[in-house]
C-alpha positions, 0 to 999 in steps of 0.5 A: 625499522625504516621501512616501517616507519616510511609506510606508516608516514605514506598510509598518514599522507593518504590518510590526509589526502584522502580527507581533503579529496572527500571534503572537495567531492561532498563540497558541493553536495548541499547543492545539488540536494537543492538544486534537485529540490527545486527541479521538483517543484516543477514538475508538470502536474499534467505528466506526473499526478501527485497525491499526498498522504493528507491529501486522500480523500477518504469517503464511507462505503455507502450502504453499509455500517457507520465506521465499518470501512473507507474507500478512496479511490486513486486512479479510475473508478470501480464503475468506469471501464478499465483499470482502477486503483482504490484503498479500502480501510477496513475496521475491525470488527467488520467483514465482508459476506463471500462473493467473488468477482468478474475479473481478477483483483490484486490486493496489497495490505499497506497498513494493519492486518487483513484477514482473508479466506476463499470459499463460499462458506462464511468462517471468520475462525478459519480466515488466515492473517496478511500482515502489512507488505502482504500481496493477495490475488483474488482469482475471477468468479472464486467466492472468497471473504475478508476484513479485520477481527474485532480483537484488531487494535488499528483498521487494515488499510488495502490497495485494490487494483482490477480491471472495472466496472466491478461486478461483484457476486454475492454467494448469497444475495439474500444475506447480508453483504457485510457481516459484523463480528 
């Protein structure tokens, strides 16, 4: 039982070292978290741009319904050559007419669900959901179509990213680009 008893103090011993070691590395923890904080506060806006949640300005579609959807625009433009990143918010009950684009878009649903569909026959029943965290790549000149049932209780909230200016097709220009449902 000696034995027992001389690990059973050694295992206490490291037990206590132990502790006194994890107390001198953690220390100096509260430091670095505020030395770090401030190293962030200098970074050189000119090198790395950011933007804030509440500062997106958000802006309605032009032409289309009041309160059917929002865009802000991020990096480029959609009419300015080269790539573009823009959030498009989308309220339920709205849903774009079919139409396809010159060039590929990725989209990421960020928030709500979005509903999509490829084709050039307008069918919100047969529209299938992407939840939030969703990627969708939409494939240049593939009619397809998309928004929010109006069963949806929060807007979708998207990120576009493609190469501009955005040359978009409507399948059927003598229709409506924008449907309600």
């Amino acid at each position: 039982m000696h034995l027992v008893d001389e690990v059973f103090a050694g295992l206490v011993a490291c037990r206590d070292a132990c502790a006194t070691r994890r107390q001198l590395l953690l220390a100096p923890l509260p430091l670095a978290v505020l030395a770090t904080a401030a190293q962030a506060s200098k970074i050189n806006p000119s090198e790395t741009a950011i933007t804030l949640p509440n500062e997106i300005r958000w802006v309605a579609w032009s032409g289309l319904p009041p309160h059917s959807g929002e865009m802000a625009t991020l990096y480029g433009g959609l009419d300015k050559p080269g790539p573009y990143l823009v959030l498009m918010k989308w309220y339920p009950g709205y849903m774009s007419a079919p139409h396809s684009y010159a060039t590929d878009r990725l989209s990421l649903v960020l928030s709500g669900t979005w509903w999509v569909n490829s084709g050039a026959d307008f069918d919100p029943d047969a529209t299938v959901p992407v939840p939030a965290g969703g990627f969708i790549r939409r494939v240049a000149r593939t009619p397809h179509y998309d928004g929010v049932k109006k069963s949806a209780e929060v807007p979708a909230v998207i990120a576009l990213f493609g190469i501009a200016p955005v040359e978009l097709q409507l399948v059927d220009p003598i229709k409506s680009a924008w449907r309600q449902l």
